[in-house]
C-alpha positions, 0 to 999 in steps of 0.5 A, a space after each residue: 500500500 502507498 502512503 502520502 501524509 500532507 500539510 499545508 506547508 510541505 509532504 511529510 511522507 510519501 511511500 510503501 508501508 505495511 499499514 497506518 493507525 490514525 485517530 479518528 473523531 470516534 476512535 482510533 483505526 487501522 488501515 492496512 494492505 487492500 482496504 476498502 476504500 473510505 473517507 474519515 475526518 481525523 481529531 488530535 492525536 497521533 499517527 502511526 506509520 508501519 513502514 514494516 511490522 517493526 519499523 515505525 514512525 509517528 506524528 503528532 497531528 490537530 486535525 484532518 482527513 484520510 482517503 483510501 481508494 485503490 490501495 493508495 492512502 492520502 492523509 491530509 493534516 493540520 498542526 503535524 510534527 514527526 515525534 
C-alpha cells in the first residue's frame, strides 16, 4: 500500500508501508494492505506509520482527513510534527 501524509506547508511522507493507525473523531483505526476504500475526518492525536511490522514512525497531528481508494492512502493534516 502507498502512503502520502500532507500539510499545508510541505509532504511529510510519501511511500510503501505495511499499514497506518490514525485517530479518528470516534476512535482510533487501522488501515492496512487492500482496504476498502473510505473517507474519515481525523481529531488530535497521533499517527502511526508501519513502514514494516517493526519499523515505525509517528506524528503528532490537530486535525484532518484520510482517503483510501485503490490501495493508495492520502492523509491530509493540520498542526503535524514527526515525534
Amino acid at each position: 500500500m502507498t502512503l502520502e501524509i500532507l500539510t499545508p506547508e510541505k509532504k511529510l511522507f510519501d511511500g510503501n508501508i505495511y499499514g497506518i493507525q490514525l485517530p479518528g473523531i470516534a476512535g482510533s483505526f487501522e488501515i492496512l494492505d487492500r482496504h476498502a476504500p473510505i473517507v474519515a475526518a481525523l481529531g488530535k492525536g497521533n499517527i502511526k506509520v508501519l513502514k514494516t511490522k517493526s519499523d515505525t514512525v509517528t506524528y503528532s497531528i490537530q486535525s484532518g482527513f484520510v482517503e483510501v481508494l485503490n490501495n493508495r492512502t492520502t492523509v491530509l493534516v493540520e498542526g503535524a510534527k514527526e515525534n
